[in-house]
Every structure is written in C-alpha cells, then in structure tokens.
N, C-alpha and C positions, 0 to 999 in steps of 0.2 A: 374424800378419800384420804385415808391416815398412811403416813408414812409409811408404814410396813407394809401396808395392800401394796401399794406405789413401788416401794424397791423389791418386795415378792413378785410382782409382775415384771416387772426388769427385769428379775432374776432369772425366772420361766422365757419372757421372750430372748433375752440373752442365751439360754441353757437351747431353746428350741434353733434360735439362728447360728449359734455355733452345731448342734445335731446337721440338722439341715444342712450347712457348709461342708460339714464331716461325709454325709452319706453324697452331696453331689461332687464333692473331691474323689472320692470312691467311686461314683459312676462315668468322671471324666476318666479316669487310672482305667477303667474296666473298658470304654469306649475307645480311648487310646490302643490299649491291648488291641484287640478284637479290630481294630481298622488296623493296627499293625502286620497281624494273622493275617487279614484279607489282602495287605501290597505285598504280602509275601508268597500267598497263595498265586496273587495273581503275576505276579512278578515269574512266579515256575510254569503257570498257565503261556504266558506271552513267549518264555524263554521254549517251550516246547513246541508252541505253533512257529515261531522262526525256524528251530530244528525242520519240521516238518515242513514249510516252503523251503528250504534250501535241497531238502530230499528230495519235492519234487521239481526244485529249477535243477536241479541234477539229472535228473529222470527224464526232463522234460529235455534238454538236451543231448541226452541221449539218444532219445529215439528221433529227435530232429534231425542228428547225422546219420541214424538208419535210413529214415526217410531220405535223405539228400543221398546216400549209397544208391538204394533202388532206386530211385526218381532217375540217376544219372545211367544204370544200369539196363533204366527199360528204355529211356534215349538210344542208347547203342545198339539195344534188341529192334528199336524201331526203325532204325537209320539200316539196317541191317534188310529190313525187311522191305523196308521202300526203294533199296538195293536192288534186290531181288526181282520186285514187283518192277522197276524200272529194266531193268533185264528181260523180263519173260515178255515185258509190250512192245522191246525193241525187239526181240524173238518172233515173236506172234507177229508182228507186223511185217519179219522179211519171209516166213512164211507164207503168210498169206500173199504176201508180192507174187512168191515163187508157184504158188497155186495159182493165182490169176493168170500170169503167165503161161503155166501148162494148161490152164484152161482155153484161154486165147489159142495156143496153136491148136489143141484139138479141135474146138470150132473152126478154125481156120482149115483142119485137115480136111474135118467132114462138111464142110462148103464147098470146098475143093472137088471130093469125093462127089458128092450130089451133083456139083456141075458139071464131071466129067462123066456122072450117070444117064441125068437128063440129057447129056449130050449124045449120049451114045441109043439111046433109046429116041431121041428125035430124030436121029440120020438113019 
C-alpha cells in the first residue's frame, strides 16, 4: 500500500469518525431535549395529581365532619328514642299492675257473689 492509499484512508476514516461524532453529538443534543420535554411534562403531570389529592383530602374531610354531624345527630335521635321506649315499658308495666289488680277484685267480687249464691240456693 502507497502512501497516498494510506493517508486517503485516513483521510476517509478521519472525515467518517468526525461525521459520525457530529451526527451522535446531534443525537445526544436531540435526546437531551426530548428527556428534557418529558421532566417537564411530567414534572405538570405530578404537579396536578398533587393538586387533585389535596382536592380530595379536602373533600374527604369534608364529608368526614358531615358524617361525625349525623353520626352524633342520630346518637340523640336514638337516645331520644330509647327515652321514650324506656317510658312506655315503665307505663305499660304500671298498667298492666292496675289491670291485674282490677282483675283480682273482680274475681274476688264474683267468688264472693257465687258463694253467697250457692249459699243461698243450698239453704
């Protein structure tokens, strides 16, 4: 091989490894970009899904003090009601007393009555 073949190929592999260098400094530049694009992208992505947990730990407490409103509200409706229902069995119970009771004497009348029937019917 003659010298000129020798540094014409140099020349060529030198001219290709500088292209080459060129077009992958251009593909890192371009790849840089483009992953830049994407943390920025994702960077407004992330930045809106916080937005949107904090709406609903907002929300979400929210309706936890609704809930602890009614919760404590049907407490009172219930305590109200057990009230009530404790009332009508203490009711119910001294009626029914007062019903036995008048039933006792009437038995007791017409026992009474029967034995001073049978009595009068045996003499």
């Amino acid at each position: 091989m003659d010298r000129e073949t020798a540094d014409e190929i140099s020349r060529r592999l030198t001219n290709f490894g500088e292209g080459l260098r060129t077009e992958i400094q251009g593909l890192g530049t371009e790849m840089r970009t483009e992953i830049q694009g994407l943390r920025t992208e994702m960077g407004t992505e992330i930045q809106g899904l916080r937005t949107e947990i904090q709406e609903l730990r907002t929300e979400n407490r929210t309706v936890r003090r609704h809930f602890d409103v009614v919760g404590e509200e049907l407490r009172g409706q219930i305590r109200l009601v057990a009230e009530g229902l404790q009332g009508f069995r203490e009711e119910t119970a001294t009626e029914f007393k007062s019903v036995r009771g008048e039933i006792s004497e009437t038995q007791a009348m017409i026992r009474l009555s029967f034995a001073d029937l049978d009595r009068r019917i045996r003499s």
